[in-house]
Each structure stands twice: as structure tokens, then as C-alpha cells.
TILOVEX-195411 format. One line per 4 residues: number of its first residue (from 1); for each residue x, y, z of C-alpha. Coordinates in nm, 3 decimals. Layout:
REM TILOVEX-195411
NUM	X,Y,Z | ...;
REM end
This chain:
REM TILOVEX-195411
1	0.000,0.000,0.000 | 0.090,0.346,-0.080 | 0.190,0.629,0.159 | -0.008,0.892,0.252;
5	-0.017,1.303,0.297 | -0.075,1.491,0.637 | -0.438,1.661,0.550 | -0.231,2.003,0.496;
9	-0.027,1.862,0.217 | -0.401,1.734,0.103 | -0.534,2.082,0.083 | -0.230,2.227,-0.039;
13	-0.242,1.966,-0.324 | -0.593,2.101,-0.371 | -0.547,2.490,-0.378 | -0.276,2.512,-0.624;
17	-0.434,2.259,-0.896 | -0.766,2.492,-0.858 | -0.572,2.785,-0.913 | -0.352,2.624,-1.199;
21	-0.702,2.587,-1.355 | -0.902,2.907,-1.229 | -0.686,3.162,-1.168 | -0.689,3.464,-1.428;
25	-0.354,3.727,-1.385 | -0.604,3.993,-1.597 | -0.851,3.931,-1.397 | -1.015,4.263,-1.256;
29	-1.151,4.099,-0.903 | -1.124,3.789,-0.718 | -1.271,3.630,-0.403 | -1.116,3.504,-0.162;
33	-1.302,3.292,0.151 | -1.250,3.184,0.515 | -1.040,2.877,0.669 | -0.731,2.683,0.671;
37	-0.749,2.582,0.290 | -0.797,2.933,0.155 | -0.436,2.970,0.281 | -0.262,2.803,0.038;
41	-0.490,2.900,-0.220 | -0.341,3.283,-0.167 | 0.018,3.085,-0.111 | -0.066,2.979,-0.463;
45	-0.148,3.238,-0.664 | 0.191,3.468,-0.470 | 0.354,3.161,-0.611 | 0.278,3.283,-1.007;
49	0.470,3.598,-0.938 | 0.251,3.765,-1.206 | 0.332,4.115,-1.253 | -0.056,4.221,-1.309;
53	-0.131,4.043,-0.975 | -0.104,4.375,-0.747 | -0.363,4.536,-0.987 | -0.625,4.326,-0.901;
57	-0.883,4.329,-0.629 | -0.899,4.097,-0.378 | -1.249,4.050,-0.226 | -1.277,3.883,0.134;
61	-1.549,3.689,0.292 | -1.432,3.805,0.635 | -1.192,3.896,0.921 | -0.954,3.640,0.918;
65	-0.987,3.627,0.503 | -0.878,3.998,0.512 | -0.561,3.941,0.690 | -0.440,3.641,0.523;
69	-0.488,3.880,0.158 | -0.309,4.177,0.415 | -0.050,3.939,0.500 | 0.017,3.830,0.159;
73	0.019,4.226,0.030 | -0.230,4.149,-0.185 | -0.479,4.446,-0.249 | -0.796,4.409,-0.017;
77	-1.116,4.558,-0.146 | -1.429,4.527,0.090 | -1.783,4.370,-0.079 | -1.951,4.713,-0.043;
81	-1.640,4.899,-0.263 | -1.730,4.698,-0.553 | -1.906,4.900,-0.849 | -2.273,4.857,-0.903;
85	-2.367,4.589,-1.118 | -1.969,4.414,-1.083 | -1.947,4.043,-1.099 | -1.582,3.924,-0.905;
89	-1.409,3.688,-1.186 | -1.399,3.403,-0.923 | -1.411,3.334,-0.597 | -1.233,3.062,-0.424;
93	-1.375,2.891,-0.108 | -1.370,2.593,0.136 | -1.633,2.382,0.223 | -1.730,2.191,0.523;
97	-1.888,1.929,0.283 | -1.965,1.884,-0.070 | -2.173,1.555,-0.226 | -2.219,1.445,-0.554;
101	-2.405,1.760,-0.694 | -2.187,1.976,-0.589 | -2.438,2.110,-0.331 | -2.195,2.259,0.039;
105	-2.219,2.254,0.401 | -2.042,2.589,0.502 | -2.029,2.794,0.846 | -1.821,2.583,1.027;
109	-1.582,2.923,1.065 | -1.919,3.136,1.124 | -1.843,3.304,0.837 | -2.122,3.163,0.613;
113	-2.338,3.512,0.524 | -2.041,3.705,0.354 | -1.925,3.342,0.178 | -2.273,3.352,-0.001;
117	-2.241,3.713,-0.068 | -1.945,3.699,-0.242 | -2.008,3.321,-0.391 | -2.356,3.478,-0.523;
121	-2.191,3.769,-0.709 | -1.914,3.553,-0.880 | -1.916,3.464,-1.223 | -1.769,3.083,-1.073;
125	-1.701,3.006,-0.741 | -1.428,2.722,-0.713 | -1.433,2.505,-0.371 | -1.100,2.355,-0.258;
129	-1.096,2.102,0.041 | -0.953,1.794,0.158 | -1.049,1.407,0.109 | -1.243,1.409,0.478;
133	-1.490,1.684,0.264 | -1.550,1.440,-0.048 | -1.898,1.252,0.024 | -2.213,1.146,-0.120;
137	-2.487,1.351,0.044 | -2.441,1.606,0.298 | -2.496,1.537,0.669 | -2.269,1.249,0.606;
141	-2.029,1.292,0.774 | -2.057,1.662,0.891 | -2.281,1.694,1.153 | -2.470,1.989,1.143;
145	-2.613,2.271,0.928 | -2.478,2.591,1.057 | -2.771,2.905,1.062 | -2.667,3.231,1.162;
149	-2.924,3.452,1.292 | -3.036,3.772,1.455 | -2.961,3.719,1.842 | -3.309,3.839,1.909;
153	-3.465,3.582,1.755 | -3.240,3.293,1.795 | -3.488,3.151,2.067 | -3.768,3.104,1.862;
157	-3.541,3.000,1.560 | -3.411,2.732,1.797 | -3.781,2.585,1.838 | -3.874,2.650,1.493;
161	-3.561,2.393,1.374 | -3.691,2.145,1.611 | -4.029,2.112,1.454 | -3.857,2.089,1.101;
165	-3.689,1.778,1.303 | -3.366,1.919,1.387 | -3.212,1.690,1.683 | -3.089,1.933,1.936;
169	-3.005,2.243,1.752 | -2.804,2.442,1.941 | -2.658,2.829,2.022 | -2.304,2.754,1.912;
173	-2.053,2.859,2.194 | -1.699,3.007,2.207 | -1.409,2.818,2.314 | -1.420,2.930,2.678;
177	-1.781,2.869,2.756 | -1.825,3.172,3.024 | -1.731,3.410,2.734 | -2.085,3.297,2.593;
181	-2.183,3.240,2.206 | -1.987,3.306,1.922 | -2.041,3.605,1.733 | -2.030,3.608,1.339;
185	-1.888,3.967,1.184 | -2.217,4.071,1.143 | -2.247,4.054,1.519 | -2.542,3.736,1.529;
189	-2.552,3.392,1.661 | -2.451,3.060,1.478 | -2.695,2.774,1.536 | -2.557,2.436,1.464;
193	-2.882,2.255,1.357 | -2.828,1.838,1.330 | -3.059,1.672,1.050 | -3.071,1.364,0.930;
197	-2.852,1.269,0.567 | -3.017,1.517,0.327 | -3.172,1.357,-0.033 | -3.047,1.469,-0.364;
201	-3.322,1.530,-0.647 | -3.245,1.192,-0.795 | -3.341,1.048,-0.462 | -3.656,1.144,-0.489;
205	-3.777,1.163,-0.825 | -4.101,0.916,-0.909 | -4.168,0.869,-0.536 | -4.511,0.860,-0.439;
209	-4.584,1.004,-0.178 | -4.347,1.277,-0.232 | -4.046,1.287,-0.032 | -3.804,1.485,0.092;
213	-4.032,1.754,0.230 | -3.965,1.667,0.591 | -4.135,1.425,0.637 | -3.990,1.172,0.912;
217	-3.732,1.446,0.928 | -3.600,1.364,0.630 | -3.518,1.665,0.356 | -3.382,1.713,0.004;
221	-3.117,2.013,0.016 | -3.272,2.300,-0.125 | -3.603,2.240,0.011 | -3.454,2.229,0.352;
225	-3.229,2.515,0.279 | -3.580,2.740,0.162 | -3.778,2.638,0.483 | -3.464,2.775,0.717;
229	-3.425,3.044,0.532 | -3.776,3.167,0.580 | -3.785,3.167,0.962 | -3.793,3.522,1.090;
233	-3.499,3.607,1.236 | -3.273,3.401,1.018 | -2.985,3.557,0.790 | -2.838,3.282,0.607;
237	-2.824,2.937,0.590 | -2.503,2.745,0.582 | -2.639,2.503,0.269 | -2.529,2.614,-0.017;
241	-2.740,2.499,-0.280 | -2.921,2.541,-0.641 | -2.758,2.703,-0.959 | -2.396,2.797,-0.981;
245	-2.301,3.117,-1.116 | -2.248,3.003,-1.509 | -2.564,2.825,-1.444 | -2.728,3.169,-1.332;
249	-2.608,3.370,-1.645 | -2.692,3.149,-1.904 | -3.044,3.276,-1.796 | -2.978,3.630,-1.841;
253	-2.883,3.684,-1.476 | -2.595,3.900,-1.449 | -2.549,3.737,-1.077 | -2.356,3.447,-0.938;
257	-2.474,3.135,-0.749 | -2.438,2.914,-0.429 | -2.326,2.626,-0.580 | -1.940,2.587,-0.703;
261	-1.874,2.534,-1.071 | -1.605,2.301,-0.966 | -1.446,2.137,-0.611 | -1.134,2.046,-0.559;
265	-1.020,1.787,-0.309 | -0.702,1.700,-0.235 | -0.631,1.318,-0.144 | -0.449,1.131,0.102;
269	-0.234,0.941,-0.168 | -0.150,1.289,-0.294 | -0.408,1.323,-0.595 | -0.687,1.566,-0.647;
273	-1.029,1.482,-0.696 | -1.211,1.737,-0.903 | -1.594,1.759,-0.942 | -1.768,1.929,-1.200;
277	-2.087,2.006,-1.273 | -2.274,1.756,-1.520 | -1.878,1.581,-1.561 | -1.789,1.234,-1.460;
281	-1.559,1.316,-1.164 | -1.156,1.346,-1.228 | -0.856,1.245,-1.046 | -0.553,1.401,-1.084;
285	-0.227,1.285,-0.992 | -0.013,1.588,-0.846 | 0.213,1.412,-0.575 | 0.586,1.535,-0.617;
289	0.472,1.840,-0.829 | 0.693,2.140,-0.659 | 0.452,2.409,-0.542 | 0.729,2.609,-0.506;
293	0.817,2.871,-0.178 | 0.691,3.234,-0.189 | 1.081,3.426,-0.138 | 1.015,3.670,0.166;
REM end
């Protein structure tokens, strides 16, 4: 049997394949999300050492986002900055999970609301993640839907999961319990809310009775993802589902989507697993490819 790669080498692995294949130099802006894998994804694209690079706009999906493009001295240029009516070229993102239609679990950073802001105004948004991220339905392995919401409300949001048959949703707390609940950058809550594996279309198609509407608990994604997102007192939902963003312009949009054009997983044998939309999924063998080091 083969060796294997630490789960940073994994996502490394990941990030620079999905910028080999993403990542435009002339491009005008470009997004750039939360978490450990969005890392090298930056480490990446300093490793091109394009000289139209500092010209373009990097867009983050939060606090920690900003200072990794800060750190890199990348140009940061806040969501609200961008010109009416701009789409960002790309925007790369983790995931928490991803299944076979390309439908994501995000929030586990409590970062979720700006992710689908920026994801949503991207002509493609391109997830990169590790092998532990790869699976066939979400709620797999994952084991919660993260909702952030208006502190006010996150009471009766709490009750209103449960009867949706969420098992023990709760107020998700800080790392030092006294400190109290976490607080996203918009200054809400994050409720974890545990359902049970959710259905893909395919599950459900020629059932009778229909399924997938809750009954039993049991949901397909985006009708569980509409239901939570029309609670009062809810923001955003950490399922993010429906049309991508080429999906979305093909129908005269000019707007992006939830759902990644493409996800990138990097493997513990050191190949990446890429899958695309309406594309038998690839594997790609990187291992020993020199990603290079960014000279200080």
C-alpha cells in the first residue's frame, strides 16, 4: 500500500491545482473565503509571481480572510467597494462538505453570510478542500447545518428547527464557555442545527408520496435550505445549494450562485479529486509536483 499526505499537504495539493485551472492574472476581481485551505490558495497564486497580480482586487469573505490577503500584500477591497452591477471573476472557497451535486455545508468558521455574498456575485465560485470533505450527500459525515441569525430571535429559531426535526439544535458557543456564544462579523448567533442525511433530487424523483419535504425528518437540500431560510430572524443558511453562477447567467442573470462550478479535493495518496458540474468526476495525480516557496 501506498503512503499517505498529512491533510495540509491534502489541501495544499488542492489549492494550487484549482488555481492552476481558475486563476486569471487579468482578472479585474477575485474572491477570496475563510479557513485553513484558503491559505494556500493565496500561497498559490503569490507563487505565479505575475506582474498584473497587485492590480487586481482581492475581495474577502471576512476577518480572518482579510488578513491572510493583508498578510500576503495582496490588495484588499471590501464587498460594499465593488461597483454597481460588478461580478468578481472568481471566488475561491472551502467547504465543510460537498456531495455528488456539488451542493456545500459551510459555516463551520461562522463566516457563512459574507461566503454567499461573495459566492452569489461571482461569475464561478471554485471550492478547494480535503479528502475528509469528499462525500455522497451532505450530513454524512458533517454533523450539522450551521444558521446564523439575529440574536433576538435565535430563541424562537431554535424551536422553529426542532419542529422541522432538527435533533438538538443548538446556540453555538466560544471556546471558553463563560465568554458565551460566538459572534459572526455581522455581530449574530450561529446555530448548529443536526438533521438527518439530506436527499439529492435523484433520490426522490417518481416517489409517491413525495419525499423529501420533511417528512420523518428527512429533507432534500434546497427544500430544507428554503424552509430555514424563511424563519424570521434568520440571515443565512449554511447550505449552499441550487444554480452555480455560469448556471445563473446562461439565464440572463448578471449574478452568481451558491453552488461551485467546480471542487477540488485533495487526497491522502496525494491526488486531487475534481468535481464538475454535469462531468464524470476526475482524479488528478499531483504528488511530487513542486509548489514552489513564496521568497520573503
Amino acid at each position: 500500500m501506498g503512503s499517505t499526505i498529512d491533510i495540509d499537504t491534502a489541501k495544499k495539493n488542492a489549492a494550487f491545482k484549482a488555481v492552476t485551472d481558475h486563476f486569471d492574472p487579468s482578472a479585474r476581481y477575485i474572491g477570496i473565503g475563510s479557513g485553513s485551505t484558503i491559505i494556500h490558495v493565496v500561497e498559490a497564486i503569490q507563487a505565479l509571481k505575475d506582474p498584473r497580480i497587485p492590480r487586481i482586487g482581492f475581495v474577502p469573505t471576512g476577518y480572518q480572510s482579510r488578513q491572510v490577503i493583508y498578510s500576503a500584500g495582496l490588495q484588499d477591497v471590501k464587498f460594499d467597494s465593488l461597483p454597481p452591477g460588478t461580478l468578481i471573476d472568481v471566488a475561491f472557497d472551502g467547504a465543510d462538505e460537498v456531495d455528488e451535486d456539488l451542493n456545500c455545508i459551510k459555516g463551520g468558521g461562522a463566516c457563512l453570510y459574507q461566503e454567499k455574498l461573495v459566492a452569489t456575485h461571482a461569475r464561478k465560485f471554485i471550492c478547494v478542500a480535503d479528502h475528509r470533505k469528499l462525500q455522497p450527500r451532505l450530513l454524512t459525515k458533517w454533523p450539522s447545518i450551521p444558521v446564523e441569525v439575529e440574536p433576538l430571535a435565535a430563541r424562537a429559531v431554535l424551536a422553529t428547527l426542532e419542529l422541522l426535526g432538527s435533533t438538538d439544535p443548538a446556540i453555538r458557543s466560544g471556546p471558553m464557555q463563560k465568554a458565551g456564544p460566538i459572534k459572526t462579523d455581522q455581530d449574530n448567533f450561529i446555530i448548529d442545527a443536526p438533521f438527518h442525511t439530506l436527499l439529492l433530487p435523484k433520490d426522490i424523483e417518481g416517489s409517491s408520496p413525495a419525499q423529501g419535504d420533511g417528512e420523518d425528518g428527512v429533507w432534500e437540500v434546497a427544500q430544507l435550505a428554503r424552509e430555514i431560510k424563511g424563519i424570521e430572524g434568520v440571515l443565512s443558511v449554511g447550505l449552499f445549494s441550487g444554480m452555480n453562477g455560469e448556471e445563473m447567467q446562461k439565464t440572463g442573470v448578471k449574478k452568481g450562485g451558491q453552488k461551485p462550478v467546480a471542487a477540488y479535493f485533495g487526497m491522502e495518496d496525494g491526488s486531487v479529486v475534481i468535481r464538475r458540474t454535469g462531468q464524470a468526476e476526475e482524479t488528478v495525480n499531483v504528488r511530487g509536483e513542486n509548489h514552489g516557496r513564496v521568497e520573503d
